[in-house]
C-alpha positions as CSV (number, residue, x, y, z in Angstrom):
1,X,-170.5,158.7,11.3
2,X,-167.5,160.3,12.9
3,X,-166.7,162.4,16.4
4,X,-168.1,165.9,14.6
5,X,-171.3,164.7,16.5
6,X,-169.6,163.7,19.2
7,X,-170.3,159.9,18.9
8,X,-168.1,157.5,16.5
9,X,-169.9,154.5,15.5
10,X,-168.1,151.8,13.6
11,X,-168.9,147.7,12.2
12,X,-166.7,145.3,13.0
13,X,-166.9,141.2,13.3
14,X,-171.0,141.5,13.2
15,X,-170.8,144.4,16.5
16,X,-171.7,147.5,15.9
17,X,-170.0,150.2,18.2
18,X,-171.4,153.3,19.6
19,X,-168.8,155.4,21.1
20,X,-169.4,158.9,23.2
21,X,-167.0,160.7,22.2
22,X,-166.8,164.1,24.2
23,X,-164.4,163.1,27.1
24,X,-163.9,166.9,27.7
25,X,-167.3,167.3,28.8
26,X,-167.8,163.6,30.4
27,X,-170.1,162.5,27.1
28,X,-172.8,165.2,28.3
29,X,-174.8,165.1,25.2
30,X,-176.3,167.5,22.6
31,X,-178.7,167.9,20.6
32,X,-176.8,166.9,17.9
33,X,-175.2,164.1,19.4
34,X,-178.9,162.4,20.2
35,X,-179.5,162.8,16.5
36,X,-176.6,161.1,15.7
37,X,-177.3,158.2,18.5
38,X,-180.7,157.3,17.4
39,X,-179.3,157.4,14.1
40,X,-176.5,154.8,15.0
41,X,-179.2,152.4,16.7
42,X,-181.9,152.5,13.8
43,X,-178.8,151.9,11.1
44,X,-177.7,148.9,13.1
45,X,-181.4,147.8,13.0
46,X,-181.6,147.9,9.3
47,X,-177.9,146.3,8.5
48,X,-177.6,142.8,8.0
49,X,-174.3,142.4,8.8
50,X,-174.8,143.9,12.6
51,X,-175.6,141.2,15.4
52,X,-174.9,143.1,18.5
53,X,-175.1,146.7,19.3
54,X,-172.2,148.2,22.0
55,X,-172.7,151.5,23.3
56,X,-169.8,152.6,25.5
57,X,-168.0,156.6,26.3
58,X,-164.6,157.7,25.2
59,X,-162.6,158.6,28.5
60,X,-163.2,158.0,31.9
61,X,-167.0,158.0,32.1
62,X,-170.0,156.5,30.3
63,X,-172.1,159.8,30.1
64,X,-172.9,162.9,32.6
65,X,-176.3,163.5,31.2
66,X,-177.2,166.9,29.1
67,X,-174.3,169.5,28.1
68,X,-176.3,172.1,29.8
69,X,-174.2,174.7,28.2
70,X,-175.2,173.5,25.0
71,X,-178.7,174.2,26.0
72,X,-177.7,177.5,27.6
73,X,-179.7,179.7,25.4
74,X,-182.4,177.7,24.4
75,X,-185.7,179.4,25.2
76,X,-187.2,178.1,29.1
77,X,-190.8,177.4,28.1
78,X,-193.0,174.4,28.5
79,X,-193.2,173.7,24.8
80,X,-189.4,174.4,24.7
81,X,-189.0,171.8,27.4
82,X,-191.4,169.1,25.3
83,X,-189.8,169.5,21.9
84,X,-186.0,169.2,23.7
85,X,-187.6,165.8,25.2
86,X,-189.2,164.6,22.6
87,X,-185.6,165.1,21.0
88,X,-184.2,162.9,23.2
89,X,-186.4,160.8,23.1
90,X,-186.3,159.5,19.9
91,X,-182.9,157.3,21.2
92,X,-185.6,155.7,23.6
93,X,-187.6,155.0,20.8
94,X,-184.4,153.5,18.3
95,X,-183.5,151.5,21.0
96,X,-187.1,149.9,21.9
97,X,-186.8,149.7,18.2
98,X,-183.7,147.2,18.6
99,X,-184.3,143.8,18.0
100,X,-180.5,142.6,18.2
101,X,-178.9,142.2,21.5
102,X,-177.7,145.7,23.2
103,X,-174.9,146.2,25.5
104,X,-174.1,149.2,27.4
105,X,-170.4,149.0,29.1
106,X,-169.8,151.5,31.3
107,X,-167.1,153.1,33.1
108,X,-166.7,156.1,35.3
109,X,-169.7,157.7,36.2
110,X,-173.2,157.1,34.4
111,X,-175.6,160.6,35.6
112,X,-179.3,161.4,35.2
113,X,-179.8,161.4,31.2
114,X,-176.4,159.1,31.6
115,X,-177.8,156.7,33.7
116,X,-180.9,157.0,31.9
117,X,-179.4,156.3,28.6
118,X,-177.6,153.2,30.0
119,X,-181.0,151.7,31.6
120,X,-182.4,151.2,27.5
121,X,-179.8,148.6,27.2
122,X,-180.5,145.1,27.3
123,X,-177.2,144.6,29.6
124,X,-174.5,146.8,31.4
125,X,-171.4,145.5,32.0
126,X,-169.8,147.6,34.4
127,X,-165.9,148.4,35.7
128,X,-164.8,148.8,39.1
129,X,-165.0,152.7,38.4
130,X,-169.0,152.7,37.0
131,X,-170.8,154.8,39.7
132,X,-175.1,155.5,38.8
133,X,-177.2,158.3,39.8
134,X,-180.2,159.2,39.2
135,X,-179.8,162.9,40.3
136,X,-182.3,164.6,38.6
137,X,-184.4,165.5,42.3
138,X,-181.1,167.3,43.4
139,X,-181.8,169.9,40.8
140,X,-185.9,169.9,41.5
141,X,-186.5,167.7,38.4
142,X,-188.0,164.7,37.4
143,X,-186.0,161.6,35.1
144,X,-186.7,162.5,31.9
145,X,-185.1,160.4,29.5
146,X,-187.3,157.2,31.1
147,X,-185.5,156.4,34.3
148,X,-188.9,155.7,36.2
149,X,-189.8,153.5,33.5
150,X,-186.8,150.9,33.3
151,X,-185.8,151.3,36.9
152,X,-188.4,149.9,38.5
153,X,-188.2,146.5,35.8
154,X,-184.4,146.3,36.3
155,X,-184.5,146.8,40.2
156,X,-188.1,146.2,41.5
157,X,-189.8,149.6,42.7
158,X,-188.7,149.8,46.4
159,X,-185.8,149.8,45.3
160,X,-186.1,152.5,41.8
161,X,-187.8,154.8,44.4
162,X,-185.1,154.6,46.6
163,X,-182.4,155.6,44.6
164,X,-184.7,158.3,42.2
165,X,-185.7,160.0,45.5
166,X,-182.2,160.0,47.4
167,X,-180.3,160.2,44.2
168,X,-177.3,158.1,45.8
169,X,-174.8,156.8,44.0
170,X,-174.6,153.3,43.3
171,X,-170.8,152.2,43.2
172,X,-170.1,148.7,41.1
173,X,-170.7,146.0,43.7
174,X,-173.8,147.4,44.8
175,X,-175.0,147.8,41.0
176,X,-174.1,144.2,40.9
177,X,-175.8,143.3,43.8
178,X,-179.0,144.9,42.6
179,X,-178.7,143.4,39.4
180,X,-178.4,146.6,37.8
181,X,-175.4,145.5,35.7
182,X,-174.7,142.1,35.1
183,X,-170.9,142.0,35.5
184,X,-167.9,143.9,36.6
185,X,-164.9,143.8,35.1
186,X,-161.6,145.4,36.4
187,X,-161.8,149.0,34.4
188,X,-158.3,147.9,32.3
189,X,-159.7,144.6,31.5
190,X,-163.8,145.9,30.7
191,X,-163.5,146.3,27.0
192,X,-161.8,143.1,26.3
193,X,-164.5,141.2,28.8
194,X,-167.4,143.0,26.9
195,X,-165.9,142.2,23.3
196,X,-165.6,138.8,24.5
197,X,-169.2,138.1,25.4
198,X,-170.2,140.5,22.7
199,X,-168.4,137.8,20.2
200,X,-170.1,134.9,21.9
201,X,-173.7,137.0,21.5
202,X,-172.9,137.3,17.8
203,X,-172.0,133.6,17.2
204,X,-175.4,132.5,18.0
205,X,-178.0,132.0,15.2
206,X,-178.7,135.5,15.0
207,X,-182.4,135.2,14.1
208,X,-183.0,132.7,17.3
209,X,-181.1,135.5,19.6
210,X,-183.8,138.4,18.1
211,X,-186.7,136.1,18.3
212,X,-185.5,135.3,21.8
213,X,-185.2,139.5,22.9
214,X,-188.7,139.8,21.2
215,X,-190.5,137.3,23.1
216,X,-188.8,138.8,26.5
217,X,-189.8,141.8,25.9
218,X,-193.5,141.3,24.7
219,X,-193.9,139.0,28.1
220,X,-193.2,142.1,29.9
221,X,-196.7,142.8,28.7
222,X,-198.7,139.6,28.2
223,X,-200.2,137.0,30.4
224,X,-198.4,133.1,29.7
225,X,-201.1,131.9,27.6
226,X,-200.4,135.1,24.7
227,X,-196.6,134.8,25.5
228,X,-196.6,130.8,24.8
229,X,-198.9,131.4,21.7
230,X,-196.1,133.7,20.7
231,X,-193.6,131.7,21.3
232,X,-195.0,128.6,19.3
233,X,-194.9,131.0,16.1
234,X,-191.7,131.6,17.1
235,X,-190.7,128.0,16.9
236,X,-192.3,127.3,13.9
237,X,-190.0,130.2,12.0
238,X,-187.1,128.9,13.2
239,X,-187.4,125.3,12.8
240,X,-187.6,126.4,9.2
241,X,-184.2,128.0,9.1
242,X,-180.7,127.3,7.3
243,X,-179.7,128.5,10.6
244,X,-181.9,126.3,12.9
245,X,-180.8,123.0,10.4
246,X,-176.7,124.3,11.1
247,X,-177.2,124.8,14.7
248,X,-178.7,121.1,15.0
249,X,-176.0,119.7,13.3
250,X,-173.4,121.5,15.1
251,X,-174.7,120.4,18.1
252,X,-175.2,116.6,17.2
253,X,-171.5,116.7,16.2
254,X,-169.6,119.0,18.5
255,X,-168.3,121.5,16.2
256,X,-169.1,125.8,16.3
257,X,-171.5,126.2,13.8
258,X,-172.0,128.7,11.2
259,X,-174.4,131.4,10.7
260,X,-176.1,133.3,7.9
261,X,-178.8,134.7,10.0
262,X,-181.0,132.7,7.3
C-alpha cells in the first residue's frame, strides 16, 4: 500500500506502520484514504508476522479531521451524510476488530475526525507539539467518528463533556495529566521512544498480549464474575502454549525468551 491513498503502510521487526501521508493538507482524510486505513488495520489483523500496530502522520501533525474539499461536491442530504459515516466508520470497526496492541503517536495537532481517529488506539504517545480538539460544536456538529464513545472511557465523562462542549484544546501536559496519552516525548525524540516500547510490546508472547487486550476490553462490558470466567479460559489456552513453556523458562533462568506466537 503506498502514498497514492495517502497513507503508506509497511512491516517491519513484527510492527506494522500506518503512516498519513498528506502533510500538505495536515493528514485531512478522504474517502479513499479511510478505505485504505481500515484496509491497513484488518491486513495487520490477519498477518502472522504483525505484533503491534503504529499509526502515526507524515509532517507536522497527526491528522486535521476530513479534507472537506474532497467532500466539496458531494451531495448534502441525510442519506449522503449516513453513507459518508458509515464510510468512515468502517476504520472504527477494523480497529475494534484489532486484537494486537495499537499505538497511535502523535505529533502536531490531532482535530475532530483527528482526534477521533487517535481515541480508537489502545495508547497515544504524544510529543511536546500534540495539541487535541474535539471541535466539531464550533462548526454546529456533533463527533462523528465516535469521540463521545471513547472519551468519556479514556477521561471519565465530566471531563469528555468538557472538552466536546468547549472544544478546547488540550496541549501535551494536560493530555498527560488527563491520561489521555500515556507519555510525552520531546517531538525529535517521539518516534524513537514509541519504536522503543513498540519493540518491547512485540517481544512479549504475542498470544498472552492479545488474550490480555481481549479480556480488557470484554471487562469494559461484563460484571467480575463473567470477566474471571473469561479469564480462566484464558489461562487454560495459554498454559498450553510453546510460548507459555518458553516464557517460563526464560523467566526461571534470566535470559529474553523467544516467541513464535505458538
Amino acid at each position: 500500500m503506498n502514498s497514492t491513498t495517502g497513507l503508506d503502510y509497511s512491516v517491519a521487526d513484527h510492527i506494522a506502520t500506518i503512516t498519513l501521508d498528506r502533510p500538505h493538507r495536515k493528514n485531512a482524510f478522504t474517502p479513499e484514504m479511510v478505505d485504505a486505513w481500515a484496509e491497513a488495520l484488518l491486513g495487520a489483523e490477519a498477518d502472522p508476522d504483525v505484533r503491534v500496530v503504529v499509526v502515526t502522520g507524515a509532517g507536522d501533525t497527526f491528522c486535521s479531521g476530513v479534507d472537506l474539499d474532497a467532500f466539496a461536491d458531494r451531495e448534502r442530504t441525510p442519506l449522503a451524510e449516513k453513507r459518508l459515516m458509515s464510510r468512515i466508520h468502517q476504520v472504527a470497526f477494523a480497529a475494534e476488530a484489532l486484537s494486537k496492541p495499537y499505538l497511535a503517536v502523535v505529533a502536531g495537532a490531532a482535530v475532530g475526525a483527528g482526534m477521533d481517529m487517535a481515541l480508537m488506539a489502545d495508547i497515544r504517545i504524544a510529543g511536546e507539539s500534540a495539541r487535541f480538539c474535539e471541535g466539531y460544536v464550533r462548526v454546529g456538529l456533533v463527533p462523528g467518528d465516535g469521540g463521545c464513545w471513547y472519551l468519556p472511557r479514556i477521561v471519565g465523562t465530566a471531563t469528555a463533556l468538557r472538552l466536546l462542549w468547549t472544544a478546547d484544546f488540550v496541549e501535551a501536559p494536560e493530555a498527560l495529566a488527563l491520561g489521555l496519552v500515556g507519555a510525552v516525548h520531546p517531538d525529535d525524540r517521539l518516534h524513537d521512544a514509541a519504536r522503543r516500547f513498540a519493540l518491547e510490546l512485540a517481544a512479549r508472547p504475542p498470544l498472552a498480549v492479545q488474550l490480555i487486550k481481549r479480556a480488557v476490553r470484554a471487562g469494559e462490558r461484563q460484571d467480575l464474575r463473567t470477566a474471571l470466567d473469561l479469564i480462566s479460559s484464558h489461562q487454560a489456552v495459554m498454559t498450553s502454549t510453546a510460548d507459555s513453556r518458553e516464557a517460563m523458562d526464560a523467566f526461571r533462568t534470566r535470559r529474553p525468551g523467544t516467541y513464535t506466537g505458538k
